[in-house]
Steps between C-alpha positions, in 0.01 A plus 500: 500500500241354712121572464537602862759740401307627171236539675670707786662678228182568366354697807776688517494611146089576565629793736711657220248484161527759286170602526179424717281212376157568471256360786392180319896449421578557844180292612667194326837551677401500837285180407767328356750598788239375764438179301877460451582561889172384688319242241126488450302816648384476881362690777147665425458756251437868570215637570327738222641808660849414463529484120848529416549168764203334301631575153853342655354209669288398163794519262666284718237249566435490068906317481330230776691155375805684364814353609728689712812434254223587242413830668834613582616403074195714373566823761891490351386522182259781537748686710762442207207625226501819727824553501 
C-alpha cells in the first residue's frame, strides 16, 4: 500500500479511535496532518484571543523542515499507536 493510501487510511481510522486523545495528543495530529497535506506552516498566526487557533498554528509551525512523506509516515504511526 502506498504512503498516500496509509496515510488516507490513517485519517479515516482517526475518526473511529477508541477513545479521545488528550489535547496535546490531538495537538500533534492536526500538526502532523497539516504538515503532511500543506508543508511548512503559513499564513499569520492568531492573534492572543484566539487560543485554541494559536496553540494549532504553533504545533504546526514546531515540525517546520519536516518532509511531507515524513509527516504523513509519523501521523500513521501515531494513529496506529491509538488504535
Amino acid at each position: 500500500m502506498s504512503l498516500d493510501a496509509q496515510f488516507a487510511q490513517a485519517q479515516l481510522d482517526s475518526k473511529n479511535l477508541p477513545e479521545r486523545p488528550d489535547n496535546m495528543t490531538l495537538l500533534k495530529i492536526y500538526a502532523l496532518f497539516k504538515q503532511a497535506s500543506s508543508g511548512d506552516a503559513s499564513g499569520d498566526r492568531p492573534g492572543f484571543t484566539d487560543m485554541v487557533g494559536r496553540a494549532k498554528f504553533d504545533a504546526w509551525a514546531a515540525l517546520t523542515g519536516t518532509s511531507q512523506d515524513e509527516a504523513k509516515q509519523q501521523y500513521i504511526d501515531l494513529i496506529e499507536d491509538l488504535k
